[in-house]
C-alpha positions as MATLAB code, in Angstrom:
seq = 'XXXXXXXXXXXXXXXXXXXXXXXXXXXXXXXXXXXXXXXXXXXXXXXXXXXXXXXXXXXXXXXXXXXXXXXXXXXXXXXXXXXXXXXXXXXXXXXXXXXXXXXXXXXXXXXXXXXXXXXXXXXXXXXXXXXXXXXXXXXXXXXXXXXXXXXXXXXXXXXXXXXXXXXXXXXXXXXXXXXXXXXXXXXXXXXXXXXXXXXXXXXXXXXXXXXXXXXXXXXXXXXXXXXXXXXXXXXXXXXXXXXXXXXXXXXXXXXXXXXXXXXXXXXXXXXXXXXXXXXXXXXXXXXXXXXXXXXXXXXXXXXXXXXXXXXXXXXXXXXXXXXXXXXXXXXXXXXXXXXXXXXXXXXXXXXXXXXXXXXXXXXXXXXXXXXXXXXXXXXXXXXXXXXXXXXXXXXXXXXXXXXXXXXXXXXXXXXXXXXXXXXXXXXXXXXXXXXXXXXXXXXXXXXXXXXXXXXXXXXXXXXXXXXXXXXXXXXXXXXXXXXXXXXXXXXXXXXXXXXXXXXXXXXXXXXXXXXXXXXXXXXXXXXXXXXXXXXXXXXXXXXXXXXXXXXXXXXX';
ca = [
     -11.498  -33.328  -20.101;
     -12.098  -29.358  -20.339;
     -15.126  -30.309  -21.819;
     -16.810  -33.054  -19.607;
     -16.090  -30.489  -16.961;
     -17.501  -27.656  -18.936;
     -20.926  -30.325  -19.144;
     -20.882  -31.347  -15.346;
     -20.909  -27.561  -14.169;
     -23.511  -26.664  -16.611;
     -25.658  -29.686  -15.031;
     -25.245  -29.048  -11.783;
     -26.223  -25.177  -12.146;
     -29.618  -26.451  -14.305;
     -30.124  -28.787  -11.294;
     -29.527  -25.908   -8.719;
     -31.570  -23.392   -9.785;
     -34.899  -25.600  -11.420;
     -34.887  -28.227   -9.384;
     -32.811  -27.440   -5.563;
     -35.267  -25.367   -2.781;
     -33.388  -23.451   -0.840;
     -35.158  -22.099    2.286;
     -38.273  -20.465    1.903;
     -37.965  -16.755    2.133;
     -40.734  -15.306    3.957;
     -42.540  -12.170    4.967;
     -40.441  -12.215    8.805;
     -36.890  -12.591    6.926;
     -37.564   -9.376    4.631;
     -38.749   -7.268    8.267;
     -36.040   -8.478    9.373;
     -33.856   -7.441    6.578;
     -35.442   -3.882    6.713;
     -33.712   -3.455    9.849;
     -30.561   -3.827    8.378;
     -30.987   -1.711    5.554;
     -32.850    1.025    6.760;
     -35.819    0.565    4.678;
     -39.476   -0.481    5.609;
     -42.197   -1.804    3.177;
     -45.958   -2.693    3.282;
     -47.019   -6.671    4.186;
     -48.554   -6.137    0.879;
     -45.523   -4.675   -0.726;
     -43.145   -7.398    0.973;
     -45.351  -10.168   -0.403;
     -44.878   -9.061   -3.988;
     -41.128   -9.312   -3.574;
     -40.986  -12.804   -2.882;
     -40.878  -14.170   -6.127;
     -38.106  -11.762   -6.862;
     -36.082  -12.652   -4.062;
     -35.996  -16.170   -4.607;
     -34.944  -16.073   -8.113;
     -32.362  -13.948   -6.885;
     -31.270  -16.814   -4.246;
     -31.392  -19.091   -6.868;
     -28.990  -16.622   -8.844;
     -26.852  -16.295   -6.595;
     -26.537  -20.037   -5.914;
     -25.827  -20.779   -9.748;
     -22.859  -17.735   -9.796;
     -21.554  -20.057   -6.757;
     -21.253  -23.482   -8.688;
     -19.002  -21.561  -11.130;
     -15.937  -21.075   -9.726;
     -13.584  -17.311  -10.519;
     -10.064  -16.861  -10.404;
      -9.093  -14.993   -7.674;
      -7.287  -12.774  -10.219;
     -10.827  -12.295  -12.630;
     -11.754   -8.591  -11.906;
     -14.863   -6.888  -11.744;
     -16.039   -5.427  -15.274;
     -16.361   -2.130  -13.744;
     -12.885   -0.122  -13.411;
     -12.660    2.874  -11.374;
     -11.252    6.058  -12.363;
     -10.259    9.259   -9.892;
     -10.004   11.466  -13.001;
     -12.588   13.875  -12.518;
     -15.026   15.439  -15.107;
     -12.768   17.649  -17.709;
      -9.522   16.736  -15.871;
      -5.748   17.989  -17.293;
      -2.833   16.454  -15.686;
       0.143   18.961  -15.076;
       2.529   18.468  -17.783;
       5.912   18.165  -16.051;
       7.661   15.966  -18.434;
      11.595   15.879  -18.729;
      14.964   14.959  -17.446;
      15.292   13.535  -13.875;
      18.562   14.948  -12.022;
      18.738   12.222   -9.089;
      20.613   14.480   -7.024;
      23.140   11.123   -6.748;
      26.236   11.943   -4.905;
      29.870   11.193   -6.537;
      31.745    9.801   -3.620;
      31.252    7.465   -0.634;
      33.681    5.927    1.538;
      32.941    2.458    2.762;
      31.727    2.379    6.489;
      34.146    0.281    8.928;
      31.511   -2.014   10.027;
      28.369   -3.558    8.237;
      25.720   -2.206   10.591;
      26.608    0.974    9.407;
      26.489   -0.372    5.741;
      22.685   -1.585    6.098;
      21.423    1.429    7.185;
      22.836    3.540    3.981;
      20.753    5.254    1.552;
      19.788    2.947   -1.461;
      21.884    6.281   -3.775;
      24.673    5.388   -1.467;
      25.116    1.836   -1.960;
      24.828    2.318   -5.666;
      28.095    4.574   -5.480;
      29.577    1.956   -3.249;
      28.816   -0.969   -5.718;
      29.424    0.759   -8.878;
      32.944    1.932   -7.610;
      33.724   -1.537   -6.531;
      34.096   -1.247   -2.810;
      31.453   -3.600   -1.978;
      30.038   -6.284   -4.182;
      26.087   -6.894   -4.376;
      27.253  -10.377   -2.965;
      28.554   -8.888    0.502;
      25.924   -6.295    0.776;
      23.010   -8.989   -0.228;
      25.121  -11.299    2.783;
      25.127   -8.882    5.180;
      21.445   -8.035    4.741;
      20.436  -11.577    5.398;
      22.746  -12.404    8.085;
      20.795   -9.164   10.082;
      16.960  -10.903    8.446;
      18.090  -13.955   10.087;
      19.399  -11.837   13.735;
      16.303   -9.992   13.786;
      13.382  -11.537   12.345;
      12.245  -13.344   15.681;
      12.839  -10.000   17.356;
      10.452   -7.763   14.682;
       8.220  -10.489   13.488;
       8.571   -8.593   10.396;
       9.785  -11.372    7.999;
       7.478  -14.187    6.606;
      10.515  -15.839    4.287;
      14.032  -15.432    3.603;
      14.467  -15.868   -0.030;
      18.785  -16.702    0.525;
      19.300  -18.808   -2.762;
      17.359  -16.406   -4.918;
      18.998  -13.637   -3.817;
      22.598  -15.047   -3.725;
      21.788  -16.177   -7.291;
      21.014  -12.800   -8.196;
      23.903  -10.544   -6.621;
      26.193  -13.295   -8.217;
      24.406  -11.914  -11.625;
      24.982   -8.447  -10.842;
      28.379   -8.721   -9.849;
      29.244  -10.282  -13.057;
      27.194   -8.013  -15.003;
      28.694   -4.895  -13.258;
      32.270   -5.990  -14.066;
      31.288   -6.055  -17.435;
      30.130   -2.726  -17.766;
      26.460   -3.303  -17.606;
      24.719   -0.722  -15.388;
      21.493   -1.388  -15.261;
      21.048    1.795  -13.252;
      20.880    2.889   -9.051;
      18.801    0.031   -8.096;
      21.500   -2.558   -9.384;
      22.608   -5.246   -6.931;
      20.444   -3.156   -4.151;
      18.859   -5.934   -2.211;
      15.204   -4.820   -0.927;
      11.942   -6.907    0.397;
       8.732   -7.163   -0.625;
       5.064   -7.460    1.370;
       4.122  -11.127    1.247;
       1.020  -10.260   -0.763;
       3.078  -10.135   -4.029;
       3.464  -13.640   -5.685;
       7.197  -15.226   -6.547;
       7.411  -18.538   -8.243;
       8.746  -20.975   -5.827;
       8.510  -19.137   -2.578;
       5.492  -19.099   -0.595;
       2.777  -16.058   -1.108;
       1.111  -16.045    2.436;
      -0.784  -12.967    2.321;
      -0.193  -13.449    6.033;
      -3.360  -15.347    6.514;
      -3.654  -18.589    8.322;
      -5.846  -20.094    5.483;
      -3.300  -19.060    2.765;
       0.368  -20.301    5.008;
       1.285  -22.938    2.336;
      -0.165  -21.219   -0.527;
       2.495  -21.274   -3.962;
       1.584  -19.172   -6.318;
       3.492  -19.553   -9.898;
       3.462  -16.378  -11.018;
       6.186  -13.652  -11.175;
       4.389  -10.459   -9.814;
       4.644   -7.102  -11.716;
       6.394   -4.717   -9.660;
       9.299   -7.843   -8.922;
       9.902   -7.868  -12.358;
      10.396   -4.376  -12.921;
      12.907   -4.527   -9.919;
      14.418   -7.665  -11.498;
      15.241   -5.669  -14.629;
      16.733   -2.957  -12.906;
      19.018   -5.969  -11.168;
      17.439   -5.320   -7.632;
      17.914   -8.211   -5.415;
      15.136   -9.774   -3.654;
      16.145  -11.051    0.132;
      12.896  -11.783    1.986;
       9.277  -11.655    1.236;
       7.701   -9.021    4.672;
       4.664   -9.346    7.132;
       1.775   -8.382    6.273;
      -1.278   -8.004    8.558;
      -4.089  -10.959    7.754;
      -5.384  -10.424    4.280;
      -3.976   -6.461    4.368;
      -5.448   -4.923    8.014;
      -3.327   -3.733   10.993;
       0.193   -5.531   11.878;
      -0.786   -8.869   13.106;
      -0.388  -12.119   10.748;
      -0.069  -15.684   11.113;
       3.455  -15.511   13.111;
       2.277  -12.862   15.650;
       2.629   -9.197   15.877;
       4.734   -7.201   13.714;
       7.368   -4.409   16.206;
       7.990   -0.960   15.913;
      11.832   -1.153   16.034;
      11.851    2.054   18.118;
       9.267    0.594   20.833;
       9.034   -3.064   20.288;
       6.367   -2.793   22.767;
       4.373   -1.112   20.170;
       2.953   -2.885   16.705;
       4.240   -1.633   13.738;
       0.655   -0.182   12.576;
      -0.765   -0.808    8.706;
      -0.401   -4.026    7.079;
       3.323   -2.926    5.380;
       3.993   -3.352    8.749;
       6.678   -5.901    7.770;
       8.374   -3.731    5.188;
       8.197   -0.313    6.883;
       9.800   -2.263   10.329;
      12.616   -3.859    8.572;
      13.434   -0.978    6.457;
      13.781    1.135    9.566;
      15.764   -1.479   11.300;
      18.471   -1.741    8.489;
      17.229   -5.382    7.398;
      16.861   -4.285    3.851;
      17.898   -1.098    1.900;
      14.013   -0.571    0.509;
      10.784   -2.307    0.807;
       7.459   -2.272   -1.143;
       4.609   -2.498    0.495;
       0.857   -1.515   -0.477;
      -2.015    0.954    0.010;
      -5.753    0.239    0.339;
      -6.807    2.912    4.041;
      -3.326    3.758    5.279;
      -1.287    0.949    5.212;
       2.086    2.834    3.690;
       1.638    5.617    4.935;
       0.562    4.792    8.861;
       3.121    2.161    9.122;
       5.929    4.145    8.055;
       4.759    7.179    9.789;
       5.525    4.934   13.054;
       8.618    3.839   12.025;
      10.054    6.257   11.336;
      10.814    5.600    7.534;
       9.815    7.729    4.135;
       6.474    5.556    2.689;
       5.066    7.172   -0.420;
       1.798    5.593   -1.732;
       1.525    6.768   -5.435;
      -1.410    8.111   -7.479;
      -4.234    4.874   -7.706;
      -2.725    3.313  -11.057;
       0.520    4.392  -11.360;
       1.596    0.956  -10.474;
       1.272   -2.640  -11.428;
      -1.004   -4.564   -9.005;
      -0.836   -7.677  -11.056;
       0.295  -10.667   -8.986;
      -0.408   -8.830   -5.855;
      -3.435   -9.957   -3.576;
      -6.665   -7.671   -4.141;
      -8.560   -6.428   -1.289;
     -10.300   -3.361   -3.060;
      -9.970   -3.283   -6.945;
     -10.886    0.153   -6.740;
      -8.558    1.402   -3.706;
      -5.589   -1.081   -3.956;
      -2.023    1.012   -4.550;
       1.288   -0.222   -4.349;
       4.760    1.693   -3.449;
       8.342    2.123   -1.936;
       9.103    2.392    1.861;
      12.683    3.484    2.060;
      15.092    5.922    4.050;
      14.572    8.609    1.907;
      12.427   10.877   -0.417;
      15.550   10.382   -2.937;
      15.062    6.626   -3.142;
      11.487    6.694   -2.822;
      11.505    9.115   -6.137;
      14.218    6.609   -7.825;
      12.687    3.180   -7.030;
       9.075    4.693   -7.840;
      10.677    5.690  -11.431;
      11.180    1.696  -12.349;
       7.933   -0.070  -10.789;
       6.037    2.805  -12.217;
       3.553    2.106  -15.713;
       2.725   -0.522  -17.086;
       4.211   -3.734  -18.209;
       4.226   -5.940  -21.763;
       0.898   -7.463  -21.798;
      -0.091   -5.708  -18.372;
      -2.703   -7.416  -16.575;
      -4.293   -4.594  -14.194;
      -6.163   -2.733  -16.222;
      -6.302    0.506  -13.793;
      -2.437    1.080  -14.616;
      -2.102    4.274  -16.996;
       1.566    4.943  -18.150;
       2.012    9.001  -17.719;
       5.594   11.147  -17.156;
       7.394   11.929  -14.162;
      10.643   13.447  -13.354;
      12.372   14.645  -10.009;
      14.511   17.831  -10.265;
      14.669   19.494   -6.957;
      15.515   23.341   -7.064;
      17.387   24.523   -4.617;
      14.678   25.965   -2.433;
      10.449   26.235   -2.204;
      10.235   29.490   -3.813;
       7.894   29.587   -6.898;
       5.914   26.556   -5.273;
       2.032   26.863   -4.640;
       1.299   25.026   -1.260;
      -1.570   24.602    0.828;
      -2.046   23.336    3.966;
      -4.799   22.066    6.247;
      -4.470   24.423    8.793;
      -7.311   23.596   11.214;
      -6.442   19.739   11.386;
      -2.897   21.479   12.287;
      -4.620   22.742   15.165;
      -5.866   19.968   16.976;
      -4.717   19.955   20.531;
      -2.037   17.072   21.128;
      -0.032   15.930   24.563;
       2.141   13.815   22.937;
       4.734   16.637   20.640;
       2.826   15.886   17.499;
       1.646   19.034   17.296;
       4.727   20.608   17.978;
       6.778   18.887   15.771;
       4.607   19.781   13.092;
       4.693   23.495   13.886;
       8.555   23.432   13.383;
       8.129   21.103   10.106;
       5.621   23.940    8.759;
       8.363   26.996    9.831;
      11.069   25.065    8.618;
       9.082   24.570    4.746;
       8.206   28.360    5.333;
      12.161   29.109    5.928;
      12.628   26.655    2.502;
      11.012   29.982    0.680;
       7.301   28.314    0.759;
       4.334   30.304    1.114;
       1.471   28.711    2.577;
      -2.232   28.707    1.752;
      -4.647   27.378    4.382;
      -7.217   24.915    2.674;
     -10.235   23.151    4.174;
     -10.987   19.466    3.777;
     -14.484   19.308    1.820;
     -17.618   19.871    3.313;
     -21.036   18.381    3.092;
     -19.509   14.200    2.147;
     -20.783   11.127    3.883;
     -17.311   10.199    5.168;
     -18.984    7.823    7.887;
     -20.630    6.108    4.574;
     -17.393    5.021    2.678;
     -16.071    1.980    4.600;
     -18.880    0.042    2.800;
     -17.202    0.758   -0.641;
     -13.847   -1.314    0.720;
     -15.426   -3.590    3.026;
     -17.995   -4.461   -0.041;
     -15.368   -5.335   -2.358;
     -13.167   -7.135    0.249;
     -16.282   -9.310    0.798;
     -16.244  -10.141   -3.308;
     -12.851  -10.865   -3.289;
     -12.637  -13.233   -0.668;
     -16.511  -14.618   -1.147;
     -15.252  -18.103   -1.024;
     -12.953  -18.153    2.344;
     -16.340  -16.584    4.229;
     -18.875  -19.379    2.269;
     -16.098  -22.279    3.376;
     -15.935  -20.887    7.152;
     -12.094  -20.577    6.756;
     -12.445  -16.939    7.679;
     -12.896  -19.150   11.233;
      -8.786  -19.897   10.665;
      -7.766  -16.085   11.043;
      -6.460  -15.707   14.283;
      -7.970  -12.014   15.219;
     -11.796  -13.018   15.316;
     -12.606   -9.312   16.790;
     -14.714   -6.372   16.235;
     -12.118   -5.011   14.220;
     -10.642   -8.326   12.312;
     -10.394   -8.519    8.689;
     -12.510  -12.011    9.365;
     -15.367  -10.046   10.732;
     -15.384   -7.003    8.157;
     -15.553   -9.905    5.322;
     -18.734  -11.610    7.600;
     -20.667   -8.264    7.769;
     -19.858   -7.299    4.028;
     -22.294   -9.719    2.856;
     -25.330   -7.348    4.496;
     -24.045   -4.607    2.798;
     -26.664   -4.298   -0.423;
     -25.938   -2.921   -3.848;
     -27.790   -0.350   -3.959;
     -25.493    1.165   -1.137;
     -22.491   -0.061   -2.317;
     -23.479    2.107   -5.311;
     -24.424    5.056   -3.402;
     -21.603    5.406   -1.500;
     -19.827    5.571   -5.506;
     -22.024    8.143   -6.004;
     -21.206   10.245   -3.368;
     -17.501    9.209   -3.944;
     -17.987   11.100   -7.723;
     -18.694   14.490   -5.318;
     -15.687   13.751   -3.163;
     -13.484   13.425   -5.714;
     -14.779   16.665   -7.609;
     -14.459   18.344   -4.559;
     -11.464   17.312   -3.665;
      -9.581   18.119   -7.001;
     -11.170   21.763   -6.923;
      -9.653   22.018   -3.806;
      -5.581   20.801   -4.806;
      -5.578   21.519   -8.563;
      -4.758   24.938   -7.554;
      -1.603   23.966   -5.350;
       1.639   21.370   -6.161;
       1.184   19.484   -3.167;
      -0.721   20.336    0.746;
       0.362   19.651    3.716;
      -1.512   17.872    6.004;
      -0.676   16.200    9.927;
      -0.556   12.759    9.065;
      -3.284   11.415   11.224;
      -5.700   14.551   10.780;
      -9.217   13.283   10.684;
     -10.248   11.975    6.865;
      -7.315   12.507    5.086;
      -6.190    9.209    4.484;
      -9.808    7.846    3.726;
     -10.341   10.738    1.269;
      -6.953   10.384   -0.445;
      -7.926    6.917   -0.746;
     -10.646    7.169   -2.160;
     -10.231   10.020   -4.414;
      -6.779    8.236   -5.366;
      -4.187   11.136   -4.966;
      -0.433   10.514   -3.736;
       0.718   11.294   -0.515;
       4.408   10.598    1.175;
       4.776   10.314    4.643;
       8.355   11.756    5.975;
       9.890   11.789   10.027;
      10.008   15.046   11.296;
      10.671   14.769   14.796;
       9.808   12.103   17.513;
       7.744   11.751   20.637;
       7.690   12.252   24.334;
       8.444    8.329   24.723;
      11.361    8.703   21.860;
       9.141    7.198   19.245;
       9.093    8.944   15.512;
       6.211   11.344   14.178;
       5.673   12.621   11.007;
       4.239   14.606    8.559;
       2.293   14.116    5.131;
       2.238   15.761    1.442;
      -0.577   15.426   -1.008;
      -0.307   15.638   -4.538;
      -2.380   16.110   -7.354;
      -3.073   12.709   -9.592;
      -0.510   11.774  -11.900;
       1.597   14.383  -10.309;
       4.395   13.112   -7.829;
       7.377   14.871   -8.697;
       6.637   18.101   -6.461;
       5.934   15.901   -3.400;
       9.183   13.782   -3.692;
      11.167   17.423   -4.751;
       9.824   19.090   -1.601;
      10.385   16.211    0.683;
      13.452   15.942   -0.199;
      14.442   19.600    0.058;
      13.286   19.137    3.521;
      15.312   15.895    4.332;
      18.187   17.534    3.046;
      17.658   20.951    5.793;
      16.587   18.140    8.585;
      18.289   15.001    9.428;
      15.220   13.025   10.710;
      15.609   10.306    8.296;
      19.475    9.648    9.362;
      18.000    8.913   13.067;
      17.900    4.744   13.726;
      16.454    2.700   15.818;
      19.280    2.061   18.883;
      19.038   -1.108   19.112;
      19.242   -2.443   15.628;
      22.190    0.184   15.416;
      24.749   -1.551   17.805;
      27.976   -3.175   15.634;
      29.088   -6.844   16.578;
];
């Protein structure tokens, strides 16, 4: 059968491209073109190209009558290491910082909104089974999810079958470390046989995909419990998806920003004890910046995106959203590196450890003073003036540092946008992009529509001038352990993006209308330890991150 396939395909494509006319191209469509691109040629000049152009119709026509996996990558990989590039070597022994003792709360809202190092005291010592906590985390999914929109699927028998494991393997002696019988949720763009993988999409709703996705595994094997698969914005932009608009739990008149909308909102509200949620422009950090949670998007490669959807091979990241800079550090840990017979070829396996001093001293840090500057009515500004005294009070000295100069940052939307469009090539030539319900300026649907007028030659260009960013950008931090930087100041997050550096967004205050703020550290590649160490030095001198949401607070 593989075969007669194999010969009907080949036919057709012989057919297509000797035999099928596709519309003439003419002298008007290339003008017209120019105007697109920027670029103007000679009637004589145009004429020549003709030829060309149609064979390269008719090329593009035969790629079409062979159809890809939507998990067959580009040949090309991208790499943020730039030229002559030595990671910092800071290899050894974690100390988790876990604490000995916890008592049990009296009532369950106060269990859910624990610390994930918390529960693991309170399950290890046998005060709470996985099978209670994992209970009392879906009894608030089920209370809440109309209220946050933040939850595409509850996945109750899987993760009763797998606290019930824990349990049992607990009171055996197996410890398969903190993150045992933790229950957590996941963005519904990572794939779980038997459960629906949505990528909150209207064309993808039903969509089964039988695969078991990297970064679940890895939380499988540490005995993690999976209770609900999260919103995500349509196809990875902004908070809205199939069931409506994902809520800030502090101002559920507000959306919950970035497309982790769904995991930063119910790990904020207490409906799990950590999410994972993923990275392409923002959508960690900006979602848990509103929140009010700790998001930290890890170094581009440091984790498995196989069995997650791809939007940009070369700017897809995945990471934890969680209370803390603690159980960011010890969740990143296990879904960090690569797996047996690892499928994304951009993972690189490299050490990390977490062993936070007792104070800043002895720590090289910069920050980007003039974005600190920028005038503000809303207390951003001033809660970040009392995050920067209180690091400075933590024994750190800071260095001002200045974004680089002299890049095209208007330019490098057409390296995502390009790539989106090759991903999802097929949903665009089918018209189901027509089935998303945002059909703005700003939709997902109409940044895949335009990508296909975006031209090689620029998509390559803007890679070009990506090369100088990122050498520019690691002369500027290789000299530092982390910077701090205002978490919306202008190109941070596109640079950081695209250069692939980690950053971790932490609450540091909240504003005029009650609502959290935040501020951001950047790390060099490869190179997350300082960020999570300093973060959580100053979580443990502030008590931002203990602050929840009033109204997912209240006890029965």
């Amino acid at each position: 059968m593989k075969n007669a396939t194999s010969i009907v395909l080949a036919l057709l494509t012989f057919l297509l491209v000797h035999c099928a006319s596709p519309t003439k191209i003419n002298r008007g469509d290339v003008q017209s073109a120019e105007k697109l691109l920027g670029i103007e040629f000679s009637n004589r000049e145009i004429d020549t190209m003709l030829t060309y152009l149609s064979g390269n119709r008719k090329g593009y026509d035969s790629m079409r009558m062979v159809k890809l996996k939507f998990t067959t990558a580009p040949a090309l990989y991208f790499d943020p290491r730039p030229d002559r590039f030595v990671p910092k070597a800071r290899a050894g022994q974690s100390d988790w910082k876990l604490v000995k003792e916890v008592s049990l709360p009296e009532t369950d809202t106060q269990i859910a909104f624990l610390s994930v190092t918390e529960l693991s005291v309170l399950i290890k010592s046998g005060k709470i089974t996985s099978t209670r906590l994992t209970q009392i985390y879906l009894d608030r999914l089920k209370k809440y999810k109309d209220t946050l929109l933040a939850v595409v699927t509850i996945t109750e028998e899987l993760a009763l079958k797998q606290a019930a494991k824990a349990d049992l393997e607990i009171k055996q002696g197996i410890d398969r470390g903190v993150l045992h019988g933790i229950p957590y949720g996941i963005k519904d763009l990572f794939s779980i046989p038997g459960y629906k993988t949505t990528w909150g999409a209207e064309p993808y709703q039903n969509q089964v995909i039988d695969e078991t996705a990297s970064v679940v595994k890895r939380l499988d094997d540490a005995g993690a419990i999976l209770v609900a698969k999260l919103a995500s914005g349509a196809l990875a932009r902004g908070d809205v998806w199939f069931g409506g608009k994902t809520k800030n739990p502090w101002d559920l008149k507000q959306g919950a920003s970035g497309s982790s909308a769904g995991s930063a909102s119910a790990t904020s509200a207490g409906l799990v004890a950590f999410a994972i949620g993923t990275e392409t422009l923002g959508s960690i950090i900006a979602p848990s910046a509103r929140c009010g949670v700790t998001g930290l998007r890890p170094t581009f490669g440091a984790v498995s995106r196989a069995g997650c959807m791809t939007l940009s091979w070369s700017m897809d990241k995945a990471g934890p959203i969680s209370r803390s800079a603690q159980d960011c550090a010890i969740i990143f840990n296990i879904i960090k590196g690569k797996n047996t017979n690892e499928q994304d070829r951009s993972v690189l396996d490299y050490p990390f450890s977490f062993n936070p001093p007792s104070n800043l001293k002895g720590y090289k840090i910069g920050y980007f003073k003039k974005l600190f500057s920028k005038k503000d009515t809303t207390k951003v500004k001033e809660n970040d003036s009392i995050s920067l005294a209180k690091f400075r009070e933590l024994g750190a000295v800071l260095e001002e540092v200045k974004m680089p100069d002299s890049i095209p940052f208007d330019a490098f939307d057409i390296i995502l946008r390009a790539e989106a469009g090759a991903s999802f090539e097929e949903l665009v030539r089918e018209h189901r992009d027509r089935m998303l319900s945002e059909q703005t300026k700003e939709s997902r649907a109409n940044s895949l529509r335009q990508s296909r007028f975006i031209s090689a030659v620029e998509y390559l260009q803007a890679n070009r001038h990506r090369t100088v960013l990122i050498e520019k950008f690691n002369a500027m931090i290789k000299g530092f352990d982390f910077i701090l930087s205002p978490t919306n100041g202008k190109d941070v997050s596109l640079a950081t993006n695209l250069t692939g550096h980690p950053a971790i967004t932490i609450p540091n205050g909240f504003d005029k209308k009650g609502r959290p703020t935040s501020i951001t550290l950047i790390g060099n590649l490869y190179d997350e330890g300082p960020l999570l160490e300093a973060a959580y030095l100053f979580q443990q001198a502030t008590d931002f991150e203990e602050k929840h949401p009033a109204r997912f607070t209240k006890s029965k």
